[in-house]
CHARMM-style PDB file with segment names, atoms N, HN, CA, C and O in Angstrom:
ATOM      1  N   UNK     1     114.557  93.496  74.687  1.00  0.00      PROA
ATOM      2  CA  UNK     1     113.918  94.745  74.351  1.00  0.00      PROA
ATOM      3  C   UNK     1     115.014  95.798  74.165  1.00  0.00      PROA
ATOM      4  O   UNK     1     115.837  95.962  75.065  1.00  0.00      PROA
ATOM      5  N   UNK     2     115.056  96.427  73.183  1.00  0.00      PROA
ATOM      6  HN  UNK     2     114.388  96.294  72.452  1.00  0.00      PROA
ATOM      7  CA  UNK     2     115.983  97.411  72.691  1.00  0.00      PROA
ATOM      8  C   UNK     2     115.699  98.514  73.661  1.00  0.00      PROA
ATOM      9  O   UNK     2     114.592  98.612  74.190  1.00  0.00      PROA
ATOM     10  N   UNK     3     116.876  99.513  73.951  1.00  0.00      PROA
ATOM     11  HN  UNK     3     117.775  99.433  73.521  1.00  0.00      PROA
ATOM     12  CA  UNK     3     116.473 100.698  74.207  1.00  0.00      PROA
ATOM     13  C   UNK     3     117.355 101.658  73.860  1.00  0.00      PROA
ATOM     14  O   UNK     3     118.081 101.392  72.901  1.00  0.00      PROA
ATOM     15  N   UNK     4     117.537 103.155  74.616  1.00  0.00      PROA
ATOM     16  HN  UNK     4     116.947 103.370  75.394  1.00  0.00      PROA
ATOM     17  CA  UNK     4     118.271 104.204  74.066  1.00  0.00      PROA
ATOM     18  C   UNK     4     118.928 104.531  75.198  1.00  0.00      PROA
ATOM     19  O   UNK     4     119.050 103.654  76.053  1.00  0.00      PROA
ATOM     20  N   UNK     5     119.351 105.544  75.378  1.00  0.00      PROA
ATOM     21  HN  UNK     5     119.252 106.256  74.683  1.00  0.00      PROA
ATOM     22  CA  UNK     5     120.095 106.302  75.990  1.00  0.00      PROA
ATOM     23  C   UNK     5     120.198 107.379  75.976  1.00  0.00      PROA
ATOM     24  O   UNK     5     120.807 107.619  74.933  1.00  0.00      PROA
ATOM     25  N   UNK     6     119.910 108.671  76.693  1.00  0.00      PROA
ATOM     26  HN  UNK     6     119.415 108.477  77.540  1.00  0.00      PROA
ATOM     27  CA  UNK     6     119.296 109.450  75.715  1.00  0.00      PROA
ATOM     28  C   UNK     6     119.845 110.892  77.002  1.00  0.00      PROA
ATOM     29  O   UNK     6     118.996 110.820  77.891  1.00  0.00      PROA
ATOM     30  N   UNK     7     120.646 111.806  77.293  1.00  0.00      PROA
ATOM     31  HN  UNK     7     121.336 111.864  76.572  1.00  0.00      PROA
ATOM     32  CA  UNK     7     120.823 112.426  78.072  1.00  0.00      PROA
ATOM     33  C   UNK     7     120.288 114.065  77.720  1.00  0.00      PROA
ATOM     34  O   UNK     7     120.826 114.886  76.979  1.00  0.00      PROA
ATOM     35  N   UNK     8     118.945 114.207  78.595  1.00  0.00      PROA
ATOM     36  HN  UNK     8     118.507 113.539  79.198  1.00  0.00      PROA
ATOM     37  CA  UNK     8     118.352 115.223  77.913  1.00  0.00      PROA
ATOM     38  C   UNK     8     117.270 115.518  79.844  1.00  0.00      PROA
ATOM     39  O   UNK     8     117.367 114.849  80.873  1.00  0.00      PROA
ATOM     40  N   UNK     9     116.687 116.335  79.651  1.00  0.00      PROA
ATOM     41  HN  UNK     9     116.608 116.879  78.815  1.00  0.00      PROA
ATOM     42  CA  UNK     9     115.728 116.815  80.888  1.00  0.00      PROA
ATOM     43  C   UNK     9     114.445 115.846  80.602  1.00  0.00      PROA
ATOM     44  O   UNK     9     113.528 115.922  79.785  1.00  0.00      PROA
ATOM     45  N   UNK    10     114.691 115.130  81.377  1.00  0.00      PROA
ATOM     46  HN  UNK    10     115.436 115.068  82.041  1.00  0.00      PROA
ATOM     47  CA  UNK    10     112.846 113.920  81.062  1.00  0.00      PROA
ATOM     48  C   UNK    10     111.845 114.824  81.348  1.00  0.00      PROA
ATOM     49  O   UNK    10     110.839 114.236  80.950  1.00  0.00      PROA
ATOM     50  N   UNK    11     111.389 116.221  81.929  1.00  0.00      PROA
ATOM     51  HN  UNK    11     112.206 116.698  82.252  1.00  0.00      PROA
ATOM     52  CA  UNK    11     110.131 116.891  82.411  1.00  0.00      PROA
ATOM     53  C   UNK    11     109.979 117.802  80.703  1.00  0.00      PROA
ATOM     54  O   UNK    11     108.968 118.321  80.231  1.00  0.00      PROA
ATOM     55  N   UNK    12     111.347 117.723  80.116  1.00  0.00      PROA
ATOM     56  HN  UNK    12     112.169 117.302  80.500  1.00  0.00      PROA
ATOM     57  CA  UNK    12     111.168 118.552  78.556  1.00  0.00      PROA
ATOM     58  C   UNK    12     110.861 117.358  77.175  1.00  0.00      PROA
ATOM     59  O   UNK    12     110.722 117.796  76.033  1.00  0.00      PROA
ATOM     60  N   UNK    13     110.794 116.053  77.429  1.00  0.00      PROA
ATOM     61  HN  UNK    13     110.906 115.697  78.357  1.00  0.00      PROA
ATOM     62  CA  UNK    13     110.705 115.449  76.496  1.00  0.00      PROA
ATOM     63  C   UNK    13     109.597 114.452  76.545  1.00  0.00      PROA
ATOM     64  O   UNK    13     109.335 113.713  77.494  1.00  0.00      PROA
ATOM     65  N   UNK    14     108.851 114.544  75.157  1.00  0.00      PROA
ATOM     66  HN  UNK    14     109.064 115.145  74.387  1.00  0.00      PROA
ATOM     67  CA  UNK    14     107.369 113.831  74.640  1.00  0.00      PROA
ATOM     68  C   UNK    14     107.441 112.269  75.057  1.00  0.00      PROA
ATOM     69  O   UNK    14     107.731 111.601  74.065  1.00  0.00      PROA
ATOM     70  N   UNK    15     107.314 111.695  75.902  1.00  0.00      PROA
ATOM     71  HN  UNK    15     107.079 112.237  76.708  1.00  0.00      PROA
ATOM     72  CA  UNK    15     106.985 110.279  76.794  1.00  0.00      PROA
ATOM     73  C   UNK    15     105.415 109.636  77.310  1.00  0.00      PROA
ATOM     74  O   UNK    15     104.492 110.206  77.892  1.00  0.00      PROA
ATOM     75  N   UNK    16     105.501 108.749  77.012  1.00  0.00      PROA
ATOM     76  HN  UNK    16     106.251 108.286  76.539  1.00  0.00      PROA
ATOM     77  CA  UNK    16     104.235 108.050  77.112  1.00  0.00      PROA
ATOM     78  C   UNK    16     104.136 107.842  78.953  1.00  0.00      PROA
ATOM     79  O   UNK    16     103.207 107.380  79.616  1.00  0.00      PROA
ATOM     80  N   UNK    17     105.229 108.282  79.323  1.00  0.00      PROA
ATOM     81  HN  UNK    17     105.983 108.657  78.785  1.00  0.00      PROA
ATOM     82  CA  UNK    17     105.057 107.830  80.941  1.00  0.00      PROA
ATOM     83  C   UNK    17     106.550 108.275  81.614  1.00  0.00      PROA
ATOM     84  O   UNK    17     107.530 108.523  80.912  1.00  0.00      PROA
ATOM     85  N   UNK    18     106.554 108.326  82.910  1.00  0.00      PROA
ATOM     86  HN  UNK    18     105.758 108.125  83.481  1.00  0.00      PROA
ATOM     87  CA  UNK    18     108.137 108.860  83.843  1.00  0.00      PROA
ATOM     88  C   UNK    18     107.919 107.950  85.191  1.00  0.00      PROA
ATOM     89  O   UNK    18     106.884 108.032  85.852  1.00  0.00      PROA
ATOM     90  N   UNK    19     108.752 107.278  85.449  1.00  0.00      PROA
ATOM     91  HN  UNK    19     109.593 107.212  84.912  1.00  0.00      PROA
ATOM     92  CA  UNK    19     109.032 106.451  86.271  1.00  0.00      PROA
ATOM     93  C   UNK    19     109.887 106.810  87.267  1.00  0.00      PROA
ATOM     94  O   UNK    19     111.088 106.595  87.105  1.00  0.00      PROA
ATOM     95  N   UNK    20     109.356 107.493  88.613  1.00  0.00      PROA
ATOM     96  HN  UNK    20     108.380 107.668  88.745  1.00  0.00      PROA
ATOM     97  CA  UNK    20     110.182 107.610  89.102  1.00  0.00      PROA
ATOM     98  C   UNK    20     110.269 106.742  90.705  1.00  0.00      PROA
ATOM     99  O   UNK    20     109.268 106.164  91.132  1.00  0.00      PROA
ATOM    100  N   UNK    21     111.555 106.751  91.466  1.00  0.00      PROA
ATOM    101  HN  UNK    21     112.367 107.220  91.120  1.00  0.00      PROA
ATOM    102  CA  UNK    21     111.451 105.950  92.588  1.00  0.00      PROA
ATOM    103  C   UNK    21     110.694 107.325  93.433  1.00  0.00      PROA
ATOM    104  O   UNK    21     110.603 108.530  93.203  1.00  0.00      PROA
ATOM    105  N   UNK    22     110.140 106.225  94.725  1.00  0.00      PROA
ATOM    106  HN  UNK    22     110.214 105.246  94.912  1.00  0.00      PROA
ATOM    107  CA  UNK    22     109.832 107.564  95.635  1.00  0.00      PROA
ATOM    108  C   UNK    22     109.391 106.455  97.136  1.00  0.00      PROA
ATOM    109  O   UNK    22     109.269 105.230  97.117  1.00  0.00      PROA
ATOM    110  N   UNK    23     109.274 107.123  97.986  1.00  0.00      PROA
ATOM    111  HN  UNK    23     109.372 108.118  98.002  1.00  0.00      PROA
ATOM    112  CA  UNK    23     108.920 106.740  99.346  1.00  0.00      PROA
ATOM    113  C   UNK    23     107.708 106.289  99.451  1.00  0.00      PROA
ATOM    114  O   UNK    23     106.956 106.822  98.635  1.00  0.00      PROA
ATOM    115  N   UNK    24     106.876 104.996 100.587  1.00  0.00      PROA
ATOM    116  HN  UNK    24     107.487 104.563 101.250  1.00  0.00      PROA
ATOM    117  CA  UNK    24     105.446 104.446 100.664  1.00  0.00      PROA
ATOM    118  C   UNK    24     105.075 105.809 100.849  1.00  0.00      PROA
ATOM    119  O   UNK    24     103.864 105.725 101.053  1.00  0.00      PROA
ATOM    120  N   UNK    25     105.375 106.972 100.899  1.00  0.00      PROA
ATOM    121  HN  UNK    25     106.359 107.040 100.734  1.00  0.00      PROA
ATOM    122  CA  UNK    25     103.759 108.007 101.303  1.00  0.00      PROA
ATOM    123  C   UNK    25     103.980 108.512 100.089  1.00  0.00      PROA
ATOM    124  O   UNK    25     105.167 108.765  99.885  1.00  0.00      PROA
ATOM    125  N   UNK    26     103.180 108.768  99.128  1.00  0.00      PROA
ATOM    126  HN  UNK    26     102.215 108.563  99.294  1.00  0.00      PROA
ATOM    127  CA  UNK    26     102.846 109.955  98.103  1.00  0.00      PROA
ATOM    128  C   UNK    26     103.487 111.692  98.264  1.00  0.00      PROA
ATOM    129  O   UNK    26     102.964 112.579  97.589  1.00  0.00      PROA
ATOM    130  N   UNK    27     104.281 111.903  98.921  1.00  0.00      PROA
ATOM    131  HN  UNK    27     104.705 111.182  99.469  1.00  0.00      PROA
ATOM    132  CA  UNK    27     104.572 112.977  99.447  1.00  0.00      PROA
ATOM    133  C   UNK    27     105.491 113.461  98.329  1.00  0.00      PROA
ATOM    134  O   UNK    27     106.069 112.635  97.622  1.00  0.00      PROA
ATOM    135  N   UNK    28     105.670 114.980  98.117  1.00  0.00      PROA
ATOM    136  HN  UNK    28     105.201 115.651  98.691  1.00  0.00      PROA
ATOM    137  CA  UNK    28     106.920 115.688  97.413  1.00  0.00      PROA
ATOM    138  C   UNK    28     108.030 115.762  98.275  1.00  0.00      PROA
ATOM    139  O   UNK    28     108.328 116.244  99.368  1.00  0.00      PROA
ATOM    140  N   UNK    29     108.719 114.848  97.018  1.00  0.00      PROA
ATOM    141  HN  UNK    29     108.478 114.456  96.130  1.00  0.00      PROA
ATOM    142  CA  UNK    29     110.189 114.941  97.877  1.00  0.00      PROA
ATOM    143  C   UNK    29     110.771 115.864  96.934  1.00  0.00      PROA
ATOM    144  O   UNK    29     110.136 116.879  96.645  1.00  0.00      PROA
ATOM    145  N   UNK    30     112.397 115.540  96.190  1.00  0.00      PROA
ATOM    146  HN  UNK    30     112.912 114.716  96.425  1.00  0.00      PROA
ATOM    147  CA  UNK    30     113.046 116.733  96.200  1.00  0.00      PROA
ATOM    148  C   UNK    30     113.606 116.576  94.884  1.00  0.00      PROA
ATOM    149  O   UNK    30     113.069 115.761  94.134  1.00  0.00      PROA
ATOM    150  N   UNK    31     114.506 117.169  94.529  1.00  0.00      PROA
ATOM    151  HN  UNK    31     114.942 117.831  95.138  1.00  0.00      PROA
ATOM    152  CA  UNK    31     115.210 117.155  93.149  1.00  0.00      PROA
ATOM    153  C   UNK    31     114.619 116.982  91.698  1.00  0.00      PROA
ATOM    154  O   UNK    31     114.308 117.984  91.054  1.00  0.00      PROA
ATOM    155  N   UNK    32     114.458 115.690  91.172  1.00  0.00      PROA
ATOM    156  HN  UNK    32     114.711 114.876  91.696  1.00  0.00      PROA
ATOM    157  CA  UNK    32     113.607 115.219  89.743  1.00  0.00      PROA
ATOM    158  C   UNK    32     112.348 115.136  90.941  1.00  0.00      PROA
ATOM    159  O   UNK    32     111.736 116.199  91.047  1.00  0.00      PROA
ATOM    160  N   UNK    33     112.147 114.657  91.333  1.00  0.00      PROA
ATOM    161  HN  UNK    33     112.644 113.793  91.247  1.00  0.00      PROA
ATOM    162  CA  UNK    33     110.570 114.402  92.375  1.00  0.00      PROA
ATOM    163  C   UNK    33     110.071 115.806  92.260  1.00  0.00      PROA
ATOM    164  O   UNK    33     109.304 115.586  91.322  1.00  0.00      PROA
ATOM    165  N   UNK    34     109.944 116.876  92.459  1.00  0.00      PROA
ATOM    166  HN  UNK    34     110.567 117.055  93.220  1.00  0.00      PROA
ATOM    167  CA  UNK    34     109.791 118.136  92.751  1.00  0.00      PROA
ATOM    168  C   UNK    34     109.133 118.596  91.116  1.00  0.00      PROA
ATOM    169  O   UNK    34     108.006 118.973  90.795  1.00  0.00      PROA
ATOM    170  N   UNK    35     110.509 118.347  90.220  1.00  0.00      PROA
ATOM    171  HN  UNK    35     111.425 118.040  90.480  1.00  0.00      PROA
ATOM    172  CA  UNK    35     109.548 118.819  89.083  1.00  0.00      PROA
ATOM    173  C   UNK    35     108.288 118.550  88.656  1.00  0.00      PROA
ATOM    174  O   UNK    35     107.264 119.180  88.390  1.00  0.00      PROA
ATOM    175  N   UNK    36     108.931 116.647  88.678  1.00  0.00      PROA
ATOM    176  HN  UNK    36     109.762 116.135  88.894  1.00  0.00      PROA
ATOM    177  CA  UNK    36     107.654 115.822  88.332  1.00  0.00      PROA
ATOM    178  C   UNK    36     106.368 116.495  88.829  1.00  0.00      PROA
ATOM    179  O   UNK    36     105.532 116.946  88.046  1.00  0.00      PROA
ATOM    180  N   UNK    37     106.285 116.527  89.723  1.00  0.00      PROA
ATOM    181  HN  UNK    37     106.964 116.161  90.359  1.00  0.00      PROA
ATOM    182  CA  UNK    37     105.220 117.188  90.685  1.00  0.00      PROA
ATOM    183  C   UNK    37     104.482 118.348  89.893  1.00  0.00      PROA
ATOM    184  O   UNK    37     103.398 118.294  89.312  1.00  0.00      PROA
ATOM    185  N   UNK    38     105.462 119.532  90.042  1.00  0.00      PROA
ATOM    186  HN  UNK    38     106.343 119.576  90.515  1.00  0.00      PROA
ATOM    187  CA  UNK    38     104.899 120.473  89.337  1.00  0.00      PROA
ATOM    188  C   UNK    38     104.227 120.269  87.617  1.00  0.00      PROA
ATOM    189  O   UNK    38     103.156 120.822  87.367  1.00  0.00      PROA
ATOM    190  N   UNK    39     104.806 119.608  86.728  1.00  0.00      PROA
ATOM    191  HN  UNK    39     105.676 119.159  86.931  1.00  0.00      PROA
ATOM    192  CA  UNK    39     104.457 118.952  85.637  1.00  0.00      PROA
ATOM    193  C   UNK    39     103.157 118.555  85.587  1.00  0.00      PROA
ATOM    194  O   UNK    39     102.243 118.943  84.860  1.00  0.00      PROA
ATOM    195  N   UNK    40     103.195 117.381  86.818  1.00  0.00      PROA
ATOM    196  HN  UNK    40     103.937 117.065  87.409  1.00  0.00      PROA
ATOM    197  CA  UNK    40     101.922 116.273  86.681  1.00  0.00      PROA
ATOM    198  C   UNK    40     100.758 117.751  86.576  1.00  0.00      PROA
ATOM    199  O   UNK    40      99.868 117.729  85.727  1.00  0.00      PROA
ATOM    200  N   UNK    41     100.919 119.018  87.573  1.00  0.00      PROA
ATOM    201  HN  UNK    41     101.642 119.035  88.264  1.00  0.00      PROA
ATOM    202  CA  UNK    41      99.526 119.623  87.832  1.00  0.00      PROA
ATOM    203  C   UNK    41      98.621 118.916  89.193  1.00  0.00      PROA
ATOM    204  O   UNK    41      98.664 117.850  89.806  1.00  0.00      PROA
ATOM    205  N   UNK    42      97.954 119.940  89.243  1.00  0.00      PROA
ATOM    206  HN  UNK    42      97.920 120.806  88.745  1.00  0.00      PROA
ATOM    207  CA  UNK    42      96.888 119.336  90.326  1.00  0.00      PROA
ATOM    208  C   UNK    42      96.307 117.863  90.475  1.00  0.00      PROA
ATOM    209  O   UNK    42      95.892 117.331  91.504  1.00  0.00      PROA
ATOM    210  N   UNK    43      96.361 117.469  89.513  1.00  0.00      PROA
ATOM    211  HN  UNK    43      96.698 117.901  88.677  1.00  0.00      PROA
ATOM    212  CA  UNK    43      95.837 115.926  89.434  1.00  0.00      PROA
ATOM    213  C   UNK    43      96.548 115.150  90.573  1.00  0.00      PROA
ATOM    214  O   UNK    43      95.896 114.406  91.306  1.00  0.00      PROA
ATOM    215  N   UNK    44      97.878 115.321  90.721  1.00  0.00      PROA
ATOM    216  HN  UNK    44      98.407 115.926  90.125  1.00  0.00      PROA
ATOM    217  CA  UNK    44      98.854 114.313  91.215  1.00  0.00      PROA
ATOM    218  C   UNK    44      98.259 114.102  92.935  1.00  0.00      PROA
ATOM    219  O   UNK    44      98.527 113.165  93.687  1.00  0.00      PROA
ATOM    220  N   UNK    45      97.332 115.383  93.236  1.00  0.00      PROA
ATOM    221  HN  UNK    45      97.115 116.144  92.626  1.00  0.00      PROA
ATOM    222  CA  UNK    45      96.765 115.490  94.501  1.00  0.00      PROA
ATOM    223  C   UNK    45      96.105 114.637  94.436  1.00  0.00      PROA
ATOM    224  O   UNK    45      95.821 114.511  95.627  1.00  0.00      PROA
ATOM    225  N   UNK    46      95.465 113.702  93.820  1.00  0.00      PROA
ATOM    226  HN  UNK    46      95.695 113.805  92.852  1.00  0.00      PROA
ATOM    227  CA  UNK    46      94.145 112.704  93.929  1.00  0.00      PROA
ATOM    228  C   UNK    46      95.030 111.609  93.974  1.00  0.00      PROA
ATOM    229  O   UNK    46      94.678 110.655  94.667  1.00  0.00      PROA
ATOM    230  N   UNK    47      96.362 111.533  93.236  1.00  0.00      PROA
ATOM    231  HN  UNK    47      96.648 112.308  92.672  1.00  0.00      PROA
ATOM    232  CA  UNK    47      97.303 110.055  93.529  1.00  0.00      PROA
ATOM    233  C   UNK    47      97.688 110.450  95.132  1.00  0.00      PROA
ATOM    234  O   UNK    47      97.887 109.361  95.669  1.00  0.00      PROA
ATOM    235  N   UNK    48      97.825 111.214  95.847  1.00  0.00      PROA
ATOM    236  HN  UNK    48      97.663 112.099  95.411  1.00  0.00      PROA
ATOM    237  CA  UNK    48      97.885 111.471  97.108  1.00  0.00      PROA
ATOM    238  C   UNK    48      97.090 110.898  98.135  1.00  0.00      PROA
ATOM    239  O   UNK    48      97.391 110.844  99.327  1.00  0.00      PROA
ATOM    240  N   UNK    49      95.872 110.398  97.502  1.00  0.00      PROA
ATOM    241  HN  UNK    49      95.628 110.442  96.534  1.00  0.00      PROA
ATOM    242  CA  UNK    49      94.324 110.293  98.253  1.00  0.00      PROA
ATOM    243  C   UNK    49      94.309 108.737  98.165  1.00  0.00      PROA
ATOM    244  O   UNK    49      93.339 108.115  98.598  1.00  0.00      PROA
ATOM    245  N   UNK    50      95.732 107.894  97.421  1.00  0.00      PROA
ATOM    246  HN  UNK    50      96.520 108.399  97.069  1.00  0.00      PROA
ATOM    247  CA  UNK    50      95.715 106.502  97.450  1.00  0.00      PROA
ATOM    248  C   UNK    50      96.049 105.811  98.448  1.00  0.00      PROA
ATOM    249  O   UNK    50      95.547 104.711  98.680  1.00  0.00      PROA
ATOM    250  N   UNK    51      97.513 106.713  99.635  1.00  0.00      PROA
ATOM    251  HN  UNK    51      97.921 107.606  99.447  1.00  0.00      PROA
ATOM    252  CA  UNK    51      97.739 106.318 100.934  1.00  0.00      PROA
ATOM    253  C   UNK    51      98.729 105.711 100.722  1.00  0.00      PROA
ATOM    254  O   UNK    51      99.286 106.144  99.713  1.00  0.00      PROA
ATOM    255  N   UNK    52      99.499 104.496 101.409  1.00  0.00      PROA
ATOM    256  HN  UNK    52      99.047 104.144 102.228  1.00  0.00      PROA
ATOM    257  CA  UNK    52     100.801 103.927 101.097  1.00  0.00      PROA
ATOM    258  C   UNK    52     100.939 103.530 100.117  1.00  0.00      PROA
ATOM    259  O   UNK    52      99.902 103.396  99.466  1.00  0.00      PROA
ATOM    260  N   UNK    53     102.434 103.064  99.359  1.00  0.00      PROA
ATOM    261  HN  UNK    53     103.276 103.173  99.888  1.00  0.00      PROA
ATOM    262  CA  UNK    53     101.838 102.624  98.314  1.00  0.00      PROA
ATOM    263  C   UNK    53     103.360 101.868  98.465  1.00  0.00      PROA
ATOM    264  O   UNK    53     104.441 102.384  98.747  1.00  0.00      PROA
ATOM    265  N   UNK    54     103.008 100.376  98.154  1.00  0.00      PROA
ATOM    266  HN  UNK    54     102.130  99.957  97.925  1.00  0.00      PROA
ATOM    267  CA  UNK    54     103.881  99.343  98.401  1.00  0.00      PROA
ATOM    268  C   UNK    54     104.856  99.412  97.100  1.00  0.00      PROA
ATOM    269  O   UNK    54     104.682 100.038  96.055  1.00  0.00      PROA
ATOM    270  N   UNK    55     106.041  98.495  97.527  1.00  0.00      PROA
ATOM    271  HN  UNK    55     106.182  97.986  98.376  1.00  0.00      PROA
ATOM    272  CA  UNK    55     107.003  98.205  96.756  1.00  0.00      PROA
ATOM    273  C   UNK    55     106.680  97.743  95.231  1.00  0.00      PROA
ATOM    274  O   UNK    55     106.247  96.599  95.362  1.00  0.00      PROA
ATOM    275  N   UNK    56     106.679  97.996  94.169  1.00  0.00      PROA
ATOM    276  HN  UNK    56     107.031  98.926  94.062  1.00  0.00      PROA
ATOM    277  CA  UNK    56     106.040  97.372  92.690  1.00  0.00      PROA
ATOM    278  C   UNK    56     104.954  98.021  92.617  1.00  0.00      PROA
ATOM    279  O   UNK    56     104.444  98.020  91.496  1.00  0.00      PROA
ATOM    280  N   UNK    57     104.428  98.564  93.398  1.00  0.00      PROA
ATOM    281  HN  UNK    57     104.842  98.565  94.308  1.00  0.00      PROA
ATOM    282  CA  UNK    57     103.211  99.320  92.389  1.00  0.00      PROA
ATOM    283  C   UNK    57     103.314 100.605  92.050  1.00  0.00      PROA
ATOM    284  O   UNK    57     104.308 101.332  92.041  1.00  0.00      PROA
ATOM    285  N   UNK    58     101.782 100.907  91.667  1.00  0.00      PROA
ATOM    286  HN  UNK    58     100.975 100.316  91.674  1.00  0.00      PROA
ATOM    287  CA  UNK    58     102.055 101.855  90.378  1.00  0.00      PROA
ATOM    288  C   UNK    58     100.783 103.004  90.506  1.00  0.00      PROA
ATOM    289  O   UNK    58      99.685 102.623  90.101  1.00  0.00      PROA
ATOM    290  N   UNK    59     100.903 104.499  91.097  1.00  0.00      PROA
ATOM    291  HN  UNK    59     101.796 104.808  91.426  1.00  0.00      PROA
ATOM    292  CA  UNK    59     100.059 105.522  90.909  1.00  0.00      PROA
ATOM    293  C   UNK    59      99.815 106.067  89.225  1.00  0.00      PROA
ATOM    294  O   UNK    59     100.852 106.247  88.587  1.00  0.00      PROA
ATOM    295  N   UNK    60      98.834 106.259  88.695  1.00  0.00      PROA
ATOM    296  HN  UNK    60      97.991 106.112  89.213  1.00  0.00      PROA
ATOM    297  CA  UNK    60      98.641 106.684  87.858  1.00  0.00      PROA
ATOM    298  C   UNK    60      98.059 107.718  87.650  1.00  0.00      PROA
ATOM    299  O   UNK    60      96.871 107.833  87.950  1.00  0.00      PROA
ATOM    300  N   UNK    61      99.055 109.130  86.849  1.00  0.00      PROA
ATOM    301  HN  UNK    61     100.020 109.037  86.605  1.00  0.00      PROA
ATOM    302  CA  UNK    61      98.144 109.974  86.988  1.00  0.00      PROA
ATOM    303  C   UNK    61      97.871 110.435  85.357  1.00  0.00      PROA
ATOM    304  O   UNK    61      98.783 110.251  84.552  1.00  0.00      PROA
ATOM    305  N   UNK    62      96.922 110.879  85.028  1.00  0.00      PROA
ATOM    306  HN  UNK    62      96.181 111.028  85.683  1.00  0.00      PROA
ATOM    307  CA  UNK    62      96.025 110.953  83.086  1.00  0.00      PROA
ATOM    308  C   UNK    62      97.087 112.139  82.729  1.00  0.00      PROA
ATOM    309  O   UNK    62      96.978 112.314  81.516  1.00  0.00      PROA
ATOM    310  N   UNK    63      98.038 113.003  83.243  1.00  0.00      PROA
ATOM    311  HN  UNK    63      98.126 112.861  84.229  1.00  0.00      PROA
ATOM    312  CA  UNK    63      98.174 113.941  82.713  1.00  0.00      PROA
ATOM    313  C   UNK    63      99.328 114.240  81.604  1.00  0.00      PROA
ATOM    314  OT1 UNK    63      99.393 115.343  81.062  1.00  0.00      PROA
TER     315      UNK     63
END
C-alpha cells in the first residue's frame, strides 16, 4: 500500500479519519490528544461512555 508523507498540522487537514495512540481510559491527555479533543466537539463525550478500551480497538466518533 502506497503512502505519503506529508508534514503539515493533522487537526488542519481534510482526512477521512486521525489515529491516535492513547491510554485504556478515554480520558484527555495532552499535546496532539488535547486538540483532537477539542476538534472531535462534544460527541467525543459519548466515546467516553465506552469505558476501557483494550489494545487494537477502535472508538468511533461521526464527526
Amino acid at each position: 500500500m502506497p503512502f505519503d508523507i506529508v508534514r503539515n498540522d493533522i487537526l488542519n487537514m481534510q482526512v477521512d479519519a486521525i489515529v491516535n495512540i492513547a491510554n485504556p481510559e478515554p480520558i484527555l491527555g495532552y499535546d496532539c490528544d488535547t486538540g483532537i479533543h477539542k476538534k472531535a466537539g462534544p460527541e467525543i463525550l459519548q466515546a467516553k461512555k465506552v469505558g476501557s478500551i483494550g489494545v487494537g480497538q477502535v472508538v468511533k466518533n461521526e464527526r
